[in-house]
C-alpha positions in Angstrom: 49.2 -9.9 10.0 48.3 -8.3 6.7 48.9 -9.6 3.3 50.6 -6.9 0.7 48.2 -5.6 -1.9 49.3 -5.0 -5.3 47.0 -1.8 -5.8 46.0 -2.9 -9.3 43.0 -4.0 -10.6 39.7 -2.7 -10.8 35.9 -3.6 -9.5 32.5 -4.2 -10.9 29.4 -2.5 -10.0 26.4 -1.3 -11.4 26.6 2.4 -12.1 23.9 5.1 -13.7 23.7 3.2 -17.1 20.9 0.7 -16.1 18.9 3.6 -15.6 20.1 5.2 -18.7 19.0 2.3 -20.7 15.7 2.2 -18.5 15.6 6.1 -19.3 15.3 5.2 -23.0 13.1 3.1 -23.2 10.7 5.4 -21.2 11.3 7.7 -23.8 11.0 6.0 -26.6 8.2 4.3 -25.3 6.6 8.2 -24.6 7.3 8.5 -28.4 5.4 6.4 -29.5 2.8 7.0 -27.1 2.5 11.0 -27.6 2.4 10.7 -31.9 1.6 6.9 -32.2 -2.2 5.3 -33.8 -4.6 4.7 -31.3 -3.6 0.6 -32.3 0.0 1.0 -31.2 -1.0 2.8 -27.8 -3.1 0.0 -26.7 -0.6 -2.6 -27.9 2.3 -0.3 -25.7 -0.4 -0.4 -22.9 -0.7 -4.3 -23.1 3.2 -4.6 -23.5 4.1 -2.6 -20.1 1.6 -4.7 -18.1 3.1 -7.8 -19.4 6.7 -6.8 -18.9 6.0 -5.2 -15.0 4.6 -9.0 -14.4 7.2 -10.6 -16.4 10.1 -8.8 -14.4 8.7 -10.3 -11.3 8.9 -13.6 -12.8 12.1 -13.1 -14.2 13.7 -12.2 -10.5 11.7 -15.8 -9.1 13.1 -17.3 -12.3 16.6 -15.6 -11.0 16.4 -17.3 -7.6 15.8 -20.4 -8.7 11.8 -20.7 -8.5 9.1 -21.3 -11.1 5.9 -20.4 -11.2 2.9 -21.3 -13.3 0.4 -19.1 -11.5 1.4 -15.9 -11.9 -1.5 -14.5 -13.9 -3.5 -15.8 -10.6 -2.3 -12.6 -8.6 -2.6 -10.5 -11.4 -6.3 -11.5 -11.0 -6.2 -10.5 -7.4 -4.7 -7.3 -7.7 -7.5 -6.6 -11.0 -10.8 -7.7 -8.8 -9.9 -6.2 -5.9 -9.1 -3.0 -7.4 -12.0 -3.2 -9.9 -14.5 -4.1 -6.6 -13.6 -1.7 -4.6 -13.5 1.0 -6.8 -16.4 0.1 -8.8 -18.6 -1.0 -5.9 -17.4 0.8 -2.5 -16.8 3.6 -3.7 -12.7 3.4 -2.9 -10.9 6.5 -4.8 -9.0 4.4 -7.7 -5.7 5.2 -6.4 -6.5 3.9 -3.4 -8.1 0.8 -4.6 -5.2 0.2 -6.7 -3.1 0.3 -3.4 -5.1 -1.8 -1.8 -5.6 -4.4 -4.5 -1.6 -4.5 -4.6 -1.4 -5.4 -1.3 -4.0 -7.8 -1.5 -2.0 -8.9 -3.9 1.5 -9.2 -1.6 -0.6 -11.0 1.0 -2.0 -13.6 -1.0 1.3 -13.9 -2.1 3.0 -14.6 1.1 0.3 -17.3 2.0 1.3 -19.2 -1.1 5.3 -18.4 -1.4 4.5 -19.8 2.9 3.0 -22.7 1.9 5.4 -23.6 -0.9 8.8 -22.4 0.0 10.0 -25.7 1.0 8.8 -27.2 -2.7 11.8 -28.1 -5.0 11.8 -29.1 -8.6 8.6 -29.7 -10.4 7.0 -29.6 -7.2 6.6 -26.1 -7.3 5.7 -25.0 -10.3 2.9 -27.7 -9.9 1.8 -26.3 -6.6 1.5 -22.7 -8.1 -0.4 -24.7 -11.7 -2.8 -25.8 -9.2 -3.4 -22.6 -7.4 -4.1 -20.4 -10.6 -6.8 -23.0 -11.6 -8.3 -22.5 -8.2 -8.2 -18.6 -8.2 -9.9 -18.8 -11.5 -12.9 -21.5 -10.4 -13.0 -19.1 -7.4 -13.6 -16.0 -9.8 -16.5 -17.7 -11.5 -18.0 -19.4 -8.4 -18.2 -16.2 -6.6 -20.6 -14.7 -9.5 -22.5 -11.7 -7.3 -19.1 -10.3 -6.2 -16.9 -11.3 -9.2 -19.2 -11.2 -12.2 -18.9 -14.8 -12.7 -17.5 -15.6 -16.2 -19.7 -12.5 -17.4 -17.0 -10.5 -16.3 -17.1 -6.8 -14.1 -17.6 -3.9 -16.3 -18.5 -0.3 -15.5 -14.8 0.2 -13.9 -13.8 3.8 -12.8 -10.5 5.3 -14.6 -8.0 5.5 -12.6 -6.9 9.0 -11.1 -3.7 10.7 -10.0 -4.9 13.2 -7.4 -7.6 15.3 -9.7 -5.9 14.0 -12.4 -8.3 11.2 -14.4 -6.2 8.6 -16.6 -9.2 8.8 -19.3 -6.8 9.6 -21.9 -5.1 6.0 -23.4 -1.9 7.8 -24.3 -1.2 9.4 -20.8 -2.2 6.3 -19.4 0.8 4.7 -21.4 3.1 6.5 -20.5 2.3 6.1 -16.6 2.9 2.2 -17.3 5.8 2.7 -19.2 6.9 5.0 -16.0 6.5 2.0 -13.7 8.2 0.0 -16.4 11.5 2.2 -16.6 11.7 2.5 -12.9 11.1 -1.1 -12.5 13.5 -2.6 -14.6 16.5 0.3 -13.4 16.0 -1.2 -10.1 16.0 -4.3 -10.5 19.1 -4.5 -13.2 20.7 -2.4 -10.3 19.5 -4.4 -7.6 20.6 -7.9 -9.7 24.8 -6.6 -9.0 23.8 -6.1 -5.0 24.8 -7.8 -2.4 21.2 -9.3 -1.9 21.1 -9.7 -5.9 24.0 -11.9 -5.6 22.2 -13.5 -2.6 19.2 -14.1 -4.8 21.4 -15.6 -8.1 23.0 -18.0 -5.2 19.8 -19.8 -3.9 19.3 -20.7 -7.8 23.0 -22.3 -7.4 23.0 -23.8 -3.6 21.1 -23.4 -0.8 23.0 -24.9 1.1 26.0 -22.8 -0.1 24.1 -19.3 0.4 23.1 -20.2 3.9 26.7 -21.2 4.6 27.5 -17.3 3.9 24.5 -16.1 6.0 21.7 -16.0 3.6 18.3 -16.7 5.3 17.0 -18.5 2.2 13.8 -19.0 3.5 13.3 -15.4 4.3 14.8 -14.3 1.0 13.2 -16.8 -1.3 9.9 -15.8 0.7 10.5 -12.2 -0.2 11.6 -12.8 -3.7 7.6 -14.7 -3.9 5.9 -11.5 -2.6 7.8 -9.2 -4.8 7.1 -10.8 -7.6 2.9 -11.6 -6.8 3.5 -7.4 -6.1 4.2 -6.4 -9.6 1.7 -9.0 -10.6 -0.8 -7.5 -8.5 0.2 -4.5 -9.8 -0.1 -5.4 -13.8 -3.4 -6.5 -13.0 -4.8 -3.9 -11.1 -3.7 -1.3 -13.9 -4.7 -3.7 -16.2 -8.5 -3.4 -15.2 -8.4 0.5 -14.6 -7.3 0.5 -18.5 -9.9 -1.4 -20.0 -12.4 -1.2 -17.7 -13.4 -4.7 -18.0 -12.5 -7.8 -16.5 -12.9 -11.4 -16.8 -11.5 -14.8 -16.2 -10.0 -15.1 -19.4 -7.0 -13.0 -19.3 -6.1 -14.2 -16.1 -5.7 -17.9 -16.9 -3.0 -20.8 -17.5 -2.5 -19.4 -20.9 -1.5 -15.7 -19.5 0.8 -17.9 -17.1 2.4 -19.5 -20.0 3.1 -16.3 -21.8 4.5 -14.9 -19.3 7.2 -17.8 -18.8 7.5 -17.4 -22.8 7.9 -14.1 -22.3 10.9 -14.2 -20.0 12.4 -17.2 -21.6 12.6 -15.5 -25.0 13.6 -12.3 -24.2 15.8 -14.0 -21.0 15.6 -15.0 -17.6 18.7 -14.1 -16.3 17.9 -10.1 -16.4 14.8 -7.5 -15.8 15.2 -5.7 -19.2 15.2 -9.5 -20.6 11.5 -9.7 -19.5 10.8 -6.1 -21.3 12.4 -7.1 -24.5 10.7 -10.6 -24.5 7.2 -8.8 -23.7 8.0 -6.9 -26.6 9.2 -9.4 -29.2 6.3 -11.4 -27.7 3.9 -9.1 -28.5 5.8 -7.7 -31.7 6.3 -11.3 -33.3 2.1 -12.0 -32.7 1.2 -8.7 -34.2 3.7 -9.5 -37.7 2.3 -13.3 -37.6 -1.3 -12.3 -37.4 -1.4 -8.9 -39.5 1.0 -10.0 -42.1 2.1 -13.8 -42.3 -1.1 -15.1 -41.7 -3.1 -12.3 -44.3 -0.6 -12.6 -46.6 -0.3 -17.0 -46.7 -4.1 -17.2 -45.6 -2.9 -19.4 -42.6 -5.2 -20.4 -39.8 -4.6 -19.6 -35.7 -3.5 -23.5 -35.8 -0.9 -22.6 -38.1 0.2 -19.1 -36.6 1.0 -20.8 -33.0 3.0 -23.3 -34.6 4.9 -20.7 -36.9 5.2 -18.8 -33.5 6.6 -22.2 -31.3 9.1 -22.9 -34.8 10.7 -18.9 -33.7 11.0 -19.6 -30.5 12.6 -22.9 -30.9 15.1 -20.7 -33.1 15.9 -17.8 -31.1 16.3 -20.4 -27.8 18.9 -22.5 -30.4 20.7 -19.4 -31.4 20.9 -17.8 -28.0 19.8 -20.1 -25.3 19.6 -17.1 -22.5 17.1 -15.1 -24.5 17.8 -12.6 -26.8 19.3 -10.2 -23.7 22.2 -12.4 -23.5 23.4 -11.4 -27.2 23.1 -7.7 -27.0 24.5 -8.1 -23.1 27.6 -9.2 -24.8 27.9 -7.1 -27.5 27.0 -4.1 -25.1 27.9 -4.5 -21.7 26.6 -1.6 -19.9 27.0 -2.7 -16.5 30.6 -2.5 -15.6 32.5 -0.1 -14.4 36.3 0.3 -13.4 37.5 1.7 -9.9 40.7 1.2 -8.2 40.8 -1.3 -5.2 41.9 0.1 -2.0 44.2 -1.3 0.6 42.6 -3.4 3.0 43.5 -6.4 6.0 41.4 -9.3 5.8 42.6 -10.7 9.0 40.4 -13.0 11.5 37.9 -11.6 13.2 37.2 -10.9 16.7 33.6 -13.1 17.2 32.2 -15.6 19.2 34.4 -16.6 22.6 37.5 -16.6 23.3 38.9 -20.3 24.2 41.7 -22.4 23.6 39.5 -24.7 21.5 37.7 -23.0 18.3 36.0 -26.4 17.7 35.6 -29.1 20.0 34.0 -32.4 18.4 33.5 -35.4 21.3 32.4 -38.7 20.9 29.8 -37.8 17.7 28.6 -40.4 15.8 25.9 -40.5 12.6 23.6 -43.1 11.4 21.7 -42.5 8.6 19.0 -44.8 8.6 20.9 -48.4 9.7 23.9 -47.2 8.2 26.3 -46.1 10.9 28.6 -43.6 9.0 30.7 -41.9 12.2 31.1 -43.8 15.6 32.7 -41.9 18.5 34.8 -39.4 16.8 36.5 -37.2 19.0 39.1 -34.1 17.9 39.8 -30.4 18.7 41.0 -27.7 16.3 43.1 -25.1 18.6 43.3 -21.2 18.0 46.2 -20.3 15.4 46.2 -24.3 15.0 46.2 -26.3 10.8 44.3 -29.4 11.7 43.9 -32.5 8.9 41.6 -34.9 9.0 42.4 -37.6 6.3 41.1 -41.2 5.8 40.2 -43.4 2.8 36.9 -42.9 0.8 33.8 -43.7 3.0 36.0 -43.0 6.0 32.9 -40.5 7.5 35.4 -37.1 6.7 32.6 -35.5 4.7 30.0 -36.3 7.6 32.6 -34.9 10.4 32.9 -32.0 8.4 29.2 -31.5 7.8 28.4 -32.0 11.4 31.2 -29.6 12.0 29.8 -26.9 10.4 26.2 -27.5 11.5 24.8 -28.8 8.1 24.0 -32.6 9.7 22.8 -32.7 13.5 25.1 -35.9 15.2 22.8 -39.1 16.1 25.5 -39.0 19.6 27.8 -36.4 20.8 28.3 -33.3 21.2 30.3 -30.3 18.9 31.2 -27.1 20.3 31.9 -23.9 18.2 34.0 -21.2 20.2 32.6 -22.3 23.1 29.2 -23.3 22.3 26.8 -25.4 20.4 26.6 -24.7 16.9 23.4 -22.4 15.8 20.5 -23.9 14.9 20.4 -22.0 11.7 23.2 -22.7 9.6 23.0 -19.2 8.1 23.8 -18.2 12.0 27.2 -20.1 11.5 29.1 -17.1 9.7 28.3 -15.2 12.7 30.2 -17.1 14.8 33.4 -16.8 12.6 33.1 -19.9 11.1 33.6 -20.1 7.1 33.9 -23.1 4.8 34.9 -24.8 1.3 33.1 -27.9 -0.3 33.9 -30.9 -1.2 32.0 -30.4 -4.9 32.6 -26.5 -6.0 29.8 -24.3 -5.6 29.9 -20.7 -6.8 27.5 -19.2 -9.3 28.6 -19.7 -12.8 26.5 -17.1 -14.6 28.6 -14.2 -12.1 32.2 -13.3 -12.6 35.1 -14.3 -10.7 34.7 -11.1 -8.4 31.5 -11.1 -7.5 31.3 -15.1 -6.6 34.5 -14.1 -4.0 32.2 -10.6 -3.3 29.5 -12.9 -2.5 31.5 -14.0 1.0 30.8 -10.9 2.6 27.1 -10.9 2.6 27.4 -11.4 6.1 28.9 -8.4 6.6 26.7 -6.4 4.9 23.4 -4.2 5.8 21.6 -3.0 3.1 18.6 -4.6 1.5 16.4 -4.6 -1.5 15.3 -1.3 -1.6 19.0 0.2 -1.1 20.4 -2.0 -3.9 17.6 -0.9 -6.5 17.9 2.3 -5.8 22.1 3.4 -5.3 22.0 3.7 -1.3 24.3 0.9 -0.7 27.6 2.1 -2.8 29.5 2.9 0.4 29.3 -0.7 1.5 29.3 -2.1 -1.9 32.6 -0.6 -2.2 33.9 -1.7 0.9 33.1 -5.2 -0.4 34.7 -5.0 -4.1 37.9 -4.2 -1.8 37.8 -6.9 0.2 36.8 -9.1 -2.7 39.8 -7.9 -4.6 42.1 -8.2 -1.9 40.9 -11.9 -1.6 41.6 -12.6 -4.9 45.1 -11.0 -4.7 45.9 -13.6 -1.9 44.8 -16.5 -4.0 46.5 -15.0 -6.8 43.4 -15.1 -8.9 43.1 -11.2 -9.3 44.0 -11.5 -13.4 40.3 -13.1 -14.1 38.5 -11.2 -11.6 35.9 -10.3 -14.4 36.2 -13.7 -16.5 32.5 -15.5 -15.7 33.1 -18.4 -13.2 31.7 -21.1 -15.9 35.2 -20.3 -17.5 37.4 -21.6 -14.7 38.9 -25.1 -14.6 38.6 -27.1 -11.6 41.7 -25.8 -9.8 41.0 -22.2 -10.3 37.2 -22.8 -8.9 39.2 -24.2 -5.7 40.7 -21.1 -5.2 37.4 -18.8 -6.5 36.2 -20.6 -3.2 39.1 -20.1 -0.7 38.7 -16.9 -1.5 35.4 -16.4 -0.8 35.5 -18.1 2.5 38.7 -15.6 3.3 36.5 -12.5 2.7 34.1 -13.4 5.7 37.1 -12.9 8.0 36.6 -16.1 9.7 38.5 -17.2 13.1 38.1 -20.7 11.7 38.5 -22.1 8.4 37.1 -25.1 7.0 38.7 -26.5 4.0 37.1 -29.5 1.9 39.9 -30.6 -0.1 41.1 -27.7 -2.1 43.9 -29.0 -3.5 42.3 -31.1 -5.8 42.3 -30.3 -9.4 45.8 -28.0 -8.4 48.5 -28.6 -10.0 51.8 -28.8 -8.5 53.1 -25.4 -8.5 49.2 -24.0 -7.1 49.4 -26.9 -4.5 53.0 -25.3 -3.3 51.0 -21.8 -3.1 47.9 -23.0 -1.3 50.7 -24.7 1.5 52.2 -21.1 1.5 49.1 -19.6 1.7 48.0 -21.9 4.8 50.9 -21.1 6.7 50.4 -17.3 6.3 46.6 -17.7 7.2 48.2 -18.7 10.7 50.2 -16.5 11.3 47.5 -13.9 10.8 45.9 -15.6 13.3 43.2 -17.9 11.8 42.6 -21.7 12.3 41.9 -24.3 9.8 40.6 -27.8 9.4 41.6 -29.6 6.5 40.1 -32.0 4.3 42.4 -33.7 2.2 43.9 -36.6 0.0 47.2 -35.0 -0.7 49.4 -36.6 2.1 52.0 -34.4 0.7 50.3 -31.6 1.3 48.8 -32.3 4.4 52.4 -33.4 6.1 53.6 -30.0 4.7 51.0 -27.6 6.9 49.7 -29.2 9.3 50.2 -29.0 13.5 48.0 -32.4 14.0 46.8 -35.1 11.9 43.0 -36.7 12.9 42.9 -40.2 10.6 39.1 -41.5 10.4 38.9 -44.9 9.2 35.3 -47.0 9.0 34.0 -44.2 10.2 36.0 -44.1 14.0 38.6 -42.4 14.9 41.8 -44.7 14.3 44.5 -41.8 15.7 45.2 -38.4 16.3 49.2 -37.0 16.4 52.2 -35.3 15.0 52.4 -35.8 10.8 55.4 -37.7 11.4 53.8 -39.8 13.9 50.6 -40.5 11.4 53.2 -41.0 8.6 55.1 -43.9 10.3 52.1 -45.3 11.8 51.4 -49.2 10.6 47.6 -49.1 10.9 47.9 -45.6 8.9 49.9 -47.3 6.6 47.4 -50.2 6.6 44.4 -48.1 6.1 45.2 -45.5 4.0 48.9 -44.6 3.1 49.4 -48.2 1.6 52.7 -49.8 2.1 
């Protein structure tokens, strides 16, 4: 069964002006470089090689990480370059490659090591290992220079071509610059940019939608110790000396400072807040302090006092104002026709779920104690019960999220995955009790989100345009989804705008889009009002007819009499009955337990 489509609306996507803007600044930045003082091309040198680092902080920042030790692989990437090339004799380009790499590796060791880390746990762990790369840089003196520092470094080369000059040199950062921060803006309104903007949210929740979030945070680690590497390797080929000192906690810092103030939340944030960075130093030490006869004391504090300002003003950097006033990246296209009926995966059974005799104890608390239900193809299912009844548990063992301490749960046939981002795979979609969508996206591209699952391309097709076949398919299924939940009119309002209700729905939504066989609802009528709640009962009903099967957590008894083939009551965490709605309804120890008298 399909579900008639209005034919209205339109879809966002990123489109050629991120590279336009990235296009100007490249020229502008060319400008300045080609008829600039010999002053204002080193500081556009020294800008570029913070913004390339910055950008790969910004996109950790973006997934949810935070890292203290960034100027650590910029270290790598700078010695390693410079030692080769100085001391083996490697052609500069090639050192540069290799100290890049060096660079990734070192990267993946550490993003291993830490990818489990939460909170300040991380950003610790990452503290600690830039004050270890830097002991290790003075402790191996004969290789390293010690704290002397390595001079005597090779200019860097493009084939024949020697960088000797400062200004073509700037404008071969500023080169890496634009075609960095195009990508990444592009990359950010992807199918794996969403992905990334979702582990920041939920885990949990992006796993649920078959995000490997140990895979991708892993990735997001190396890509951004890669541009680090890369700053620092560039960095030494352009001065030609290298020591500790730029490559400490304080460089760290800046670069945090750097993406906070220009904002976090977007690649040409972390140019502009190099630039202002850089910019605001310059004013405060060339003019404030000449002109007032302050001290360095005094400048940093005049500096922190600006920060504190802009943040107050415009807490997401100063990106997120001109992002408003000028929002380049959207785009209008019209949606096409499309079926988001059930798939075909996973086997074929009378059962779709099959829970027997699980229990749960969490520690010597016994939440769930020989629970036993089925959810049948083309079948609504509730499962109701007071607070602390063990319905969040069932459901969470359901889906794979909690392992039972007894029982066993079988998902079209089989055990659940081991992986819960395996679980989407199997045609298997879900709601949660809390809401969890990504505030900072619009409507569309939380419900877009869904079909990540479905989707194929990867980093390098999202920065660079490869993927708008598929990212198109998606926006149409995404609109489509939002048609059925009759949520289409704010498709482009940010989700941090939505009341409670409306978040329900942003959320049935997004589980629709994965086409699922079975459909896991954790009470999405709440924060409905009436009228919505009469909708989502619709809504329910024409899910299966389509063909789809649903459990359903709820505490509208209304609602739940109103859709569902079988009732499943959980009380003290057992199974007190499982029948008709009218059979549950008249029930005394229902009534007892739950319905009240």
């Amino acid at each position: 069964m399909s579900f008639p489509s209005k034919q209205r609306g339109s879809w966002r996507t990123p489109n050629v002006a991120s590279f336009a803007v990235a296009l100007g600044l490249f020229v502008v930045a060319s400008l300045i470089a080609v008829s600039g003082p010999q002053y204002d091309v080193t500081l556009l040198v020294t800008v570029g090689l913070s913004a390339v680092a910055a950008m790969g902080l910004t996109l950790l920042l973006i997934s949810g990480q935070v890292s203290l030790g960034q100027a650590a692989f910029m270290a790598v990437g700078a010695y390693v370059s410079a030692i080769l090339a100085r001391d083996h004799g490697f052609p500069a380009t090639l050192a540069l490659l290799v100290g890049v790499a060096a660079s990734s590796v070192c990267g993946a060791i550490v993003g291993g090591i830490t990818l489990r880390l939460k909170g300040h746990f991380l950003p610790l762990a990452t503290l600690a290992m830039g004050m270890a790369c830097s002991a290790a840089i003075v402790a191996a003196g004969p290789v390293t220079g010690g704290a002397s520092g390595l001079g005597q470094i090779p200019p860097l080369s493009i084939g024949r071509f020697e960088l000797v000059d400062d200004r073509a040199f700037a404008i071969v950062v500023w080169s890496i610059v634009a075609i960095a921060a195009g990508g990444f803006s592009r990359l950010l309104n992807t199918r794996t940019g969403r992905a990334i903007a979702a582990l920041k949210t939920d885990i949990e929740m992006a796993e649920v939608f078959g995000v490997n979030a140990a895979r991708l945070r892993l990735l997001v680690f190396v890509v951004a110790a890669t541009l680090a590497g890369l700053s620092g390797g560039l960095y030494a080929f352009y001065f030609k000396f290298i020591s500790p000192a730029p490559f400490g906690l304080t460089s760290s810092i800046n670069l945090l400072i750097a993406c906070i103030f220009g904002g976090m939340s977007h690649p040409f944030g972390a140019v502009l807040g190099a630039s202002a960075v850089a910019a605001l130093e310059m004013f405060l030490q060339n003019t404030v302090a000449r002109m007032l006869g302050l001290s360095g004391n005094v400048e940093m504090i005049v500096f922190g006092v600006v920060l504190i300002g802009v943040l107050l003003r415009w807490p997401g950097g100063i990106w997120s104002a001109l992002h408003r006033v000028w929002p380049v990246f959207s785009t209008s296209r019209p949606a096409r026709n499309i079926e988001l009926t059930p798939s075909k995966r996973g086997a074929d059974g009378d059962d779709l779920l099959s829970i027997n005799g699980i229990g749960k104890k969490f520690g010597g608390l016994t939440a769930l104690r020989g629970v036993s239900f089925s959810v049948g193809a083309d079948q609504i299912v509730g499962l109701i019960g007071p607070n602390g009844a063990g319905k969040s548990t069932t459901f969470n063992i359901a889906t794979g999220l909690t392992a039972p301490s007894e029982g066993t749960v079988l998902l079209m046939g089989a055990p659940p995955p081991s992986r819960v981002s395996d679980l989407v795979h199997r045609g298997v979609s879900r709601t949660f009790q809390h809401v969890r969508i990504v505030p900072e996206r619009t409507v569309l591209e939380n419900v877009a989100f869904g079909a990540y699952a479905q989707g194929r391309s990867g980093m390098i097709a999202g920065m660079f345009g490869l993927d708008q076949a598929e990212e198109a398919a998606t926006f149409a299924k995404a609109w489509r989804a939002l048609e059925i939940v009759e949520l289409d009119g704010l498709a482009h309002e940010p989700a941090a705008r939505l009341a409670m209700g409306q978040a329900r729905l942003v959320e049935v939504a997004r589980a629709l889009i994965s086409r699922p066989r079975l459909l896991l609802l954790d009470e999405p009528a709440a924060g409905l009002r009436t009228g919505e709640k009469l909708k989502l009962v619709t809504l329910l009903h024409r899910l299966k007819l389509a063909g789809m099967s649903v459990l359903l957590v709820e505490h509208d008894m209304d609602l739940v009499m109103n859709c569902v083939d079988k009732v499943v009551v959980l009380d003290r965490g057992q199974g007190l009955m499982t029948g008709h709605p009218e059979e549950v309804r008249r029930d005394q120890r229902v009534i007892a337990a739950y319905l009240g008298a």
